[in-house]
Biopython code that builds the backbone (N, CA, C, O; Angstrom):
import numpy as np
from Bio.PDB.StructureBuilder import StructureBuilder

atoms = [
    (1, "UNK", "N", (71.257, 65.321, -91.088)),
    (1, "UNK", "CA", (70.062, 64.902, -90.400)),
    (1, "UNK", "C", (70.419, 64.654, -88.938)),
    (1, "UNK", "O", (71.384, 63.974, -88.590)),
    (2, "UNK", "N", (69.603, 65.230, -88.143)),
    (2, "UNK", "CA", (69.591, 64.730, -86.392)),
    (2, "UNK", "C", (68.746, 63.835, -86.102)),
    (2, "UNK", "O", (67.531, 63.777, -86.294)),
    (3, "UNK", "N", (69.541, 63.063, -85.576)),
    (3, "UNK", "CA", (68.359, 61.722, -84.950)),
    (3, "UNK", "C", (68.977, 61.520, -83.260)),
    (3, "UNK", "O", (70.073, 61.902, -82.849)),
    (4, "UNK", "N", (67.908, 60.812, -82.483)),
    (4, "UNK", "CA", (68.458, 60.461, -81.311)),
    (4, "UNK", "C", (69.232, 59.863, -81.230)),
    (4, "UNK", "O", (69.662, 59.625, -82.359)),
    (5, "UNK", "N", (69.885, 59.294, -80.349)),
    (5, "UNK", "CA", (70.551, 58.392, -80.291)),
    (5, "UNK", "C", (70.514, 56.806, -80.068)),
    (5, "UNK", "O", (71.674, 56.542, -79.753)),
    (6, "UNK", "N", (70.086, 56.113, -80.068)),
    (6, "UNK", "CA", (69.423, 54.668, -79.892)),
    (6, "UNK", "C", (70.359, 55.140, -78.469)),
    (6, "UNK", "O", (71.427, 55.746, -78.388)),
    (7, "UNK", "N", (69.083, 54.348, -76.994)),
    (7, "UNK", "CA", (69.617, 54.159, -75.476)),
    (7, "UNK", "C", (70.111, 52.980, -75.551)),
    (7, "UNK", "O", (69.835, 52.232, -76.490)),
    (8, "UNK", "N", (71.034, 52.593, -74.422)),
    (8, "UNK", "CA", (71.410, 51.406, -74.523)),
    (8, "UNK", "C", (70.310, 50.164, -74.027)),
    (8, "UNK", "O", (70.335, 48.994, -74.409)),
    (9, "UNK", "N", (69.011, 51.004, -72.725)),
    (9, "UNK", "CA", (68.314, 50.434, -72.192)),
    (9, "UNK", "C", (67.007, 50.675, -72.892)),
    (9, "UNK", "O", (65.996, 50.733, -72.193)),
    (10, "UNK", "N", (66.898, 50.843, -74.376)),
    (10, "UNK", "CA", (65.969, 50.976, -74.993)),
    (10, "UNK", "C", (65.299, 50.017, -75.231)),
    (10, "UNK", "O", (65.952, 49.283, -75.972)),
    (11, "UNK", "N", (63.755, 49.352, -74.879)),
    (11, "UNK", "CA", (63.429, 47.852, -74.746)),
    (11, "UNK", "C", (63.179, 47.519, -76.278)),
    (11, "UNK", "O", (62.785, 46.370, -76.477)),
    (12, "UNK", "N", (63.368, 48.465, -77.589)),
    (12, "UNK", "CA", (64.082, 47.763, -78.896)),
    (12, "UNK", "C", (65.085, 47.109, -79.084)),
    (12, "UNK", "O", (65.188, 46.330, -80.032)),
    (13, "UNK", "N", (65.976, 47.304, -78.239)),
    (13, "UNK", "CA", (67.575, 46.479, -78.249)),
    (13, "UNK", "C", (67.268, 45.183, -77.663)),
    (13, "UNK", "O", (68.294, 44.582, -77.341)),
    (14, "UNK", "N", (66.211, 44.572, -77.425)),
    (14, "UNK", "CA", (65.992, 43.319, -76.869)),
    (14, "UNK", "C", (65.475, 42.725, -78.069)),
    (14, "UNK", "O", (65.393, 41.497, -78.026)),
    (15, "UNK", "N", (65.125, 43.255, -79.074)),
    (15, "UNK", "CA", (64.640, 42.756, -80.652)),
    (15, "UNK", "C", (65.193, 41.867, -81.454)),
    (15, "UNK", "O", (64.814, 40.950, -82.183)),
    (16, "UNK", "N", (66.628, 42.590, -80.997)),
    (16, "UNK", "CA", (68.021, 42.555, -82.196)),
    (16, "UNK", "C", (68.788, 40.795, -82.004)),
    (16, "UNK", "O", (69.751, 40.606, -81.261)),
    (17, "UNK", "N", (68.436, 40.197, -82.441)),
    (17, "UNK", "CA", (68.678, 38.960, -82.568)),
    (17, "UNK", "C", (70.452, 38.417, -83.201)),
    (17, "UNK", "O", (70.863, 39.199, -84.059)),
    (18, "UNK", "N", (71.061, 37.696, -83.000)),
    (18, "UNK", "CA", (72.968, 37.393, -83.376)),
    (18, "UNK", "C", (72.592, 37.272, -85.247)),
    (18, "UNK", "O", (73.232, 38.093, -85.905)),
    (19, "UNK", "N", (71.878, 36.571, -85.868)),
    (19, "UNK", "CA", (71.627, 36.783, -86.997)),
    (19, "UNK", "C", (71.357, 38.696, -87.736)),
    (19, "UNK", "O", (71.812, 39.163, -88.780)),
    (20, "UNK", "N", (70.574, 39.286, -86.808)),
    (20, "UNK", "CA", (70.653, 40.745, -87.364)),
    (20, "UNK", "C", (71.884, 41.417, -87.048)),
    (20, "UNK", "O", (72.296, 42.351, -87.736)),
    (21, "UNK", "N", (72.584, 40.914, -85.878)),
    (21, "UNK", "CA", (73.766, 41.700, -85.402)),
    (21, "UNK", "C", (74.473, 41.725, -86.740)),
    (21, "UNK", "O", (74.800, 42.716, -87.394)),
    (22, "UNK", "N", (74.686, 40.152, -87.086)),
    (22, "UNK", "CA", (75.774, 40.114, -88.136)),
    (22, "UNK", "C", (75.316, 41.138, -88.895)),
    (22, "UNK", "O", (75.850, 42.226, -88.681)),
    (23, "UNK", "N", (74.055, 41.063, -90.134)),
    (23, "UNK", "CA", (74.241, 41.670, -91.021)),
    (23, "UNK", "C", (74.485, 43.332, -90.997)),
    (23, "UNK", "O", (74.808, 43.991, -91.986)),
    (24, "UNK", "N", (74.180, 44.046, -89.172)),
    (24, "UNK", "CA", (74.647, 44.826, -89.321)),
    (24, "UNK", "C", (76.104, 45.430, -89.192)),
    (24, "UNK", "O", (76.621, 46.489, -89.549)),
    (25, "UNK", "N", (76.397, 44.669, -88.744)),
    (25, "UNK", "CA", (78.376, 44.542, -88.942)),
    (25, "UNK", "C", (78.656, 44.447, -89.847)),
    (25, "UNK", "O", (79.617, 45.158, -90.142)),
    (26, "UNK", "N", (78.149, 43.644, -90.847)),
    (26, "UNK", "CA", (78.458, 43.652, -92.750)),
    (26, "UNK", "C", (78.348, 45.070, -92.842)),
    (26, "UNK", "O", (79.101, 45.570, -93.678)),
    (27, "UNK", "N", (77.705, 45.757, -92.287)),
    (27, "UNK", "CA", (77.184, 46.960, -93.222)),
    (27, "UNK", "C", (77.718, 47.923, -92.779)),
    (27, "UNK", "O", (77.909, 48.875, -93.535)),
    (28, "UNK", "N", (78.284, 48.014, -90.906)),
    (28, "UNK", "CA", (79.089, 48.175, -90.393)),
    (28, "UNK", "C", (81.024, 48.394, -91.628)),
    (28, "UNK", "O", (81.731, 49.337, -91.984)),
    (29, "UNK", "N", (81.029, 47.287, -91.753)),
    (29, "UNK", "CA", (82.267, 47.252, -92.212)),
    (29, "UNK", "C", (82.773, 47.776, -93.406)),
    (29, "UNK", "O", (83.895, 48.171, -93.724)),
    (30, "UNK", "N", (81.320, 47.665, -94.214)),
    (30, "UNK", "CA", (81.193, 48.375, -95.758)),
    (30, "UNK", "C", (81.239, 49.672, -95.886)),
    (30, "UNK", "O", (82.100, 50.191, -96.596)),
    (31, "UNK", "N", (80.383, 50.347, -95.266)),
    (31, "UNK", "CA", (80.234, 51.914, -94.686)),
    (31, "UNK", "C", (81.416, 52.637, -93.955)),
    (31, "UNK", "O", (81.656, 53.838, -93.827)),
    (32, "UNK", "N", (82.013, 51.631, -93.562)),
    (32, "UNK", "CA", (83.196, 52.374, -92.128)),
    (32, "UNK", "C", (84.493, 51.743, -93.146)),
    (32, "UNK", "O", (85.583, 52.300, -93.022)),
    (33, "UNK", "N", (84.428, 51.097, -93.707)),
    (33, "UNK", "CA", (86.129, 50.868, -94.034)),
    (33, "UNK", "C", (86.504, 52.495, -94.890)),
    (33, "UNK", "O", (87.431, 53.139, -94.400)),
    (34, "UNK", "N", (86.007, 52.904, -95.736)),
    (34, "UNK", "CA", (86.387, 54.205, -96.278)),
    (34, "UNK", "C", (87.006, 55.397, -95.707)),
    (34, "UNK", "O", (87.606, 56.356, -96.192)),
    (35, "UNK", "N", (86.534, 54.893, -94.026)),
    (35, "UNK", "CA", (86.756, 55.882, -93.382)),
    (35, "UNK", "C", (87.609, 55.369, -91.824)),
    (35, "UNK", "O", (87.777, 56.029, -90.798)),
    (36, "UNK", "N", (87.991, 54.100, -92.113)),
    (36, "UNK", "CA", (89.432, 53.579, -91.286)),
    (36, "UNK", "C", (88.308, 52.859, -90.231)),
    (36, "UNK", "O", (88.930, 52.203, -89.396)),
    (37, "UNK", "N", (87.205, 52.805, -90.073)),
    (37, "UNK", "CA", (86.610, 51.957, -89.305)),
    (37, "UNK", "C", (86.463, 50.492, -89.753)),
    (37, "UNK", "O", (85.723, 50.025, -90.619)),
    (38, "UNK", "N", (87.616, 49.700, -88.708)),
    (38, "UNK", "CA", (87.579, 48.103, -89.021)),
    (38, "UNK", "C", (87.601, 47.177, -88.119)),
    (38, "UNK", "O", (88.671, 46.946, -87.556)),
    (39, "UNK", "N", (86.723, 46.622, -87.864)),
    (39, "UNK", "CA", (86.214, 45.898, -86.594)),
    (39, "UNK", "C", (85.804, 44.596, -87.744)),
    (39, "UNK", "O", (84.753, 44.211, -88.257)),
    (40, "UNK", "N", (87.027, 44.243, -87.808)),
    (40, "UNK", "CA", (86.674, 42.466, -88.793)),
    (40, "UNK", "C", (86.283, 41.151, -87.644)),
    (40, "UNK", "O", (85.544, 40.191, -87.863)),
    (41, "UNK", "N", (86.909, 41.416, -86.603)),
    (41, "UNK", "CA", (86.519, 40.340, -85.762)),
    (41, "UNK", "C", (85.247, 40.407, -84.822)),
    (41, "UNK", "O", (85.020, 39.749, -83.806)),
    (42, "UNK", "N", (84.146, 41.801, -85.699)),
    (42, "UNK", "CA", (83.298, 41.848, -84.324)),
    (42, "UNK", "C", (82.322, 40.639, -85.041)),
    (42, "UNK", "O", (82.111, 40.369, -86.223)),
    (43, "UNK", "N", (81.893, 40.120, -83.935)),
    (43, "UNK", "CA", (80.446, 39.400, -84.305)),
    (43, "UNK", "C", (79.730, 39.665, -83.043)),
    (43, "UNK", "O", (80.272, 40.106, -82.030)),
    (44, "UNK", "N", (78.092, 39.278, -83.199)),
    (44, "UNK", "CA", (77.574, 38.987, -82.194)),
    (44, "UNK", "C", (77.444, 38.506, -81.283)),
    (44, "UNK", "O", (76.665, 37.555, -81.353)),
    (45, "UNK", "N", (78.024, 38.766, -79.958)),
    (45, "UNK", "CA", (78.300, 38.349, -78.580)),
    (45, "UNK", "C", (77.963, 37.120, -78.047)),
    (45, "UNK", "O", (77.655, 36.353, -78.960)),
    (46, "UNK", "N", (77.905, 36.718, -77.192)),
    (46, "UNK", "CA", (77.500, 35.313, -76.484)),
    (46, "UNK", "C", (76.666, 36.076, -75.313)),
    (46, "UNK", "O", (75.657, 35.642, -74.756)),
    (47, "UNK", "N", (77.373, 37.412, -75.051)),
    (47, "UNK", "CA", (77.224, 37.827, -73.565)),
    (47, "UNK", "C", (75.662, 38.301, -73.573)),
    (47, "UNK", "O", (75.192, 38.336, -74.710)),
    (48, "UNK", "N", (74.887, 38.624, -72.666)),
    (48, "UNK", "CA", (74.019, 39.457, -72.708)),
    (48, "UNK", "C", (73.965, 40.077, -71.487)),
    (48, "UNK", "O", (74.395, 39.490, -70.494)),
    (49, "UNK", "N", (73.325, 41.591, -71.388)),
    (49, "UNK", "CA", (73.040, 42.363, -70.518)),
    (49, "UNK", "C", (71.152, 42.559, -70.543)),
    (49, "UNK", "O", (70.506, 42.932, -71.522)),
    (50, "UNK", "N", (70.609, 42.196, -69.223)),
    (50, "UNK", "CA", (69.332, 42.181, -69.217)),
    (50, "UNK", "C", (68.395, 41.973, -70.375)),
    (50, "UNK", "O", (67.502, 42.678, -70.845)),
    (51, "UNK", "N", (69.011, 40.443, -70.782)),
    (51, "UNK", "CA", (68.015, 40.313, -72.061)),
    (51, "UNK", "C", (68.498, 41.112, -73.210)),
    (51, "UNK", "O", (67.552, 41.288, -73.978)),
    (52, "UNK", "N", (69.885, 41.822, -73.759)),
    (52, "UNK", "CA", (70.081, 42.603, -75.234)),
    (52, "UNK", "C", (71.608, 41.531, -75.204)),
    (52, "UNK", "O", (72.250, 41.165, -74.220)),
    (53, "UNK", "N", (71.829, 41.256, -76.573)),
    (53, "UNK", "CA", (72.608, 40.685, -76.692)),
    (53, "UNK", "C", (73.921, 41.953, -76.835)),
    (53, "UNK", "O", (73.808, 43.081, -77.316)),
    (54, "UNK", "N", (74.942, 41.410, -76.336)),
    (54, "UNK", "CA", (76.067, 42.774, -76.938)),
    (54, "UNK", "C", (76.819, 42.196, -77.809)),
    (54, "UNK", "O", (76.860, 41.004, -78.111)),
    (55, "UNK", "N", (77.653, 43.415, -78.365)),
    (55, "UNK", "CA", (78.249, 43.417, -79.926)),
    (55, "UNK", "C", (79.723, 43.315, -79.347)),
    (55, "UNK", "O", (80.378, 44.260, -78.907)),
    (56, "UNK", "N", (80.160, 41.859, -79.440)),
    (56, "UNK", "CA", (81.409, 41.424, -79.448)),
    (56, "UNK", "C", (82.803, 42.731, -80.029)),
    (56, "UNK", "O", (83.763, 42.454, -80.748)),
    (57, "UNK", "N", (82.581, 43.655, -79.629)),
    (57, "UNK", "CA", (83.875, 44.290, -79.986)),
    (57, "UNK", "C", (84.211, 45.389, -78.683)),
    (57, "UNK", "O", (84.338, 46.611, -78.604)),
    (58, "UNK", "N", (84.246, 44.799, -78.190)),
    (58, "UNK", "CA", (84.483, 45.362, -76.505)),
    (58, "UNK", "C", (83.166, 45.147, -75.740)),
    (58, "UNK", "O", (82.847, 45.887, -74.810)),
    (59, "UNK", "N", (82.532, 44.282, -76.086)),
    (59, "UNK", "CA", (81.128, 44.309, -75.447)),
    (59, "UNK", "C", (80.345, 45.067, -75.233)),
    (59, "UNK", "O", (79.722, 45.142, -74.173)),
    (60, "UNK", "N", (80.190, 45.910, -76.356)),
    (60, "UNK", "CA", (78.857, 47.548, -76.815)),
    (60, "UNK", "C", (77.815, 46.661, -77.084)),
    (60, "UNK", "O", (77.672, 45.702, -77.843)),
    (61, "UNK", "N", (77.022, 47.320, -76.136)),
    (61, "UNK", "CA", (75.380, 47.263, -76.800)),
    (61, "UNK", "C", (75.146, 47.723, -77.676)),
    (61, "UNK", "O", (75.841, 48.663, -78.060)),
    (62, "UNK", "N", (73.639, 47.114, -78.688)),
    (62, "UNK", "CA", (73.671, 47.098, -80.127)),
    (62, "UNK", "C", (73.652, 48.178, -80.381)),
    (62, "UNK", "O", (74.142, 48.594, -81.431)),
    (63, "UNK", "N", (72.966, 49.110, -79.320)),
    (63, "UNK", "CA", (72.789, 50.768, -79.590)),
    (63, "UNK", "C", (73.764, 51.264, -79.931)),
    (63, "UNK", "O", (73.533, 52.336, -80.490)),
    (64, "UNK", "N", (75.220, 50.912, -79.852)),
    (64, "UNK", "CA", (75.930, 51.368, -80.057)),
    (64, "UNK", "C", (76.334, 51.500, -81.712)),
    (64, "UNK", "O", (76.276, 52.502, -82.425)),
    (65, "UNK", "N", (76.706, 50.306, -82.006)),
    (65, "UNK", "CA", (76.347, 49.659, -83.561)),
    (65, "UNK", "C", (75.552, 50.502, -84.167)),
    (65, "UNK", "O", (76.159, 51.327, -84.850)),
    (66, "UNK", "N", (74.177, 50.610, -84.163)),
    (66, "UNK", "CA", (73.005, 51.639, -84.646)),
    (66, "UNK", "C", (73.499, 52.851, -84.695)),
    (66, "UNK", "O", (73.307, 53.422, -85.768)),
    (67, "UNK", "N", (74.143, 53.511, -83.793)),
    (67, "UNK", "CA", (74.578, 54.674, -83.624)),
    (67, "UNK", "C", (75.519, 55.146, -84.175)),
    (67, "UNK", "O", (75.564, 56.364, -84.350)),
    (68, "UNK", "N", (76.469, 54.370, -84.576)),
    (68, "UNK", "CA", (77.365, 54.615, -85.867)),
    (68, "UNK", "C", (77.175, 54.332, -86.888)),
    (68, "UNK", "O", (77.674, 54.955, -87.826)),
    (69, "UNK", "N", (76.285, 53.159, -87.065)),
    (69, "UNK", "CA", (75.351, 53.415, -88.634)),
    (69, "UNK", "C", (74.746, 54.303, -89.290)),
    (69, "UNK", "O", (74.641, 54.543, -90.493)),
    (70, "UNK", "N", (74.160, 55.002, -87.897)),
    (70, "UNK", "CA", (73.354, 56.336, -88.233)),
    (70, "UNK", "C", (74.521, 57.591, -88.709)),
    (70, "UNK", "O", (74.280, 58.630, -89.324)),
    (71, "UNK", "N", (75.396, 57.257, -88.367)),
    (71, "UNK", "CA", (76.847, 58.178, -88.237)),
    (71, "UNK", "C", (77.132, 58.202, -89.401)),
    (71, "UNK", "O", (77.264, 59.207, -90.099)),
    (72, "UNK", "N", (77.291, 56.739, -89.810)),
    (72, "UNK", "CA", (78.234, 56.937, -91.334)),
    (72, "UNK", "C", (76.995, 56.966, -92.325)),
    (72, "UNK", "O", (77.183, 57.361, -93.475)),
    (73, "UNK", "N", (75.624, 56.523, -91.878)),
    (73, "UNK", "CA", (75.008, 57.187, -93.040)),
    (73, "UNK", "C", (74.580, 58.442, -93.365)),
    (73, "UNK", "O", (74.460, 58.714, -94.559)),
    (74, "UNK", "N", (74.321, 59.278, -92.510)),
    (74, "UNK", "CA", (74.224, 60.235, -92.085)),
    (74, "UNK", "C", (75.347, 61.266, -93.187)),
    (74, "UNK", "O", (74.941, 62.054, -94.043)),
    (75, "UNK", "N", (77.065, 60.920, -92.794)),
    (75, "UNK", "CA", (78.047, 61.536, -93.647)),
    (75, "UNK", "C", (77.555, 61.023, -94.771)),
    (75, "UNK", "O", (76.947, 61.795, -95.513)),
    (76, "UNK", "N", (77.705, 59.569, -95.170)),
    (76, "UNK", "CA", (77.122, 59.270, -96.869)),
    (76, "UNK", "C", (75.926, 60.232, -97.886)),
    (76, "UNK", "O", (75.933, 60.593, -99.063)),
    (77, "UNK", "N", (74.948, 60.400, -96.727)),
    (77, "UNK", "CA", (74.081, 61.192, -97.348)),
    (77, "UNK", "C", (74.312, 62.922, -97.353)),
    (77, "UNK", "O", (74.087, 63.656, -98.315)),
    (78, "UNK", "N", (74.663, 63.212, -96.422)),
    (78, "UNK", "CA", (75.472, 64.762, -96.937)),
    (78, "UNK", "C", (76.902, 64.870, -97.799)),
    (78, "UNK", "O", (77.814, 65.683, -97.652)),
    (79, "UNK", "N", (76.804, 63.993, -98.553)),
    (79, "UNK", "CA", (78.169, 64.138, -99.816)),
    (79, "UNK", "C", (77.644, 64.140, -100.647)),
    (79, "UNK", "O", (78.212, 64.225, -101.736)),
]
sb = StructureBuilder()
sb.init_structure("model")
sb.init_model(0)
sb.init_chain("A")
sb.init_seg("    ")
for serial, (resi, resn, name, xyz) in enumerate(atoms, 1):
    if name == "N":
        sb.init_residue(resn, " ", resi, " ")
    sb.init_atom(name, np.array(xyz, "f"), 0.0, 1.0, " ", f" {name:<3s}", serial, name[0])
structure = sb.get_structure()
């Protein structure tokens, strides 16, 4: 499946609240460990950029996060 890419300045990324970050890092970590992706210490940032909170693992915006969700589900569903 092709999808866009979530922007980083997409005014949805101002939605994404430190409570949703987490659970998508849970899901993050569940999805990606199979495949050597392990980011155990990310949590949701303190920092923010114009109102989006960023994702404590080098300081990526959430789009980023989304964008590899879409990644590894994406492989999950073509197996």
């Amino acid at each position: 499946m092709t999808r866009e890419p979530a922007a980083p300045d997409d005014p949805r990324m101002r939605d994404y609240t430190a409570p949703h970050i987490t659970a998508l890092l849970g899901e993050l970590h569940r999805r990606g460990m199979p495949y050597g992706l392990l980011w155990g210490s990310a949590s949701a940032g303190e920092s923010t950029l114009d109102g989006r909170i960023l994702v404590d693992f080098g300081n990526a915006p959430v789009s980023t996060l989304l964008n590899l969700l879409h990644l590894l589900r994406d492989i999950e569903g073509s197996e």
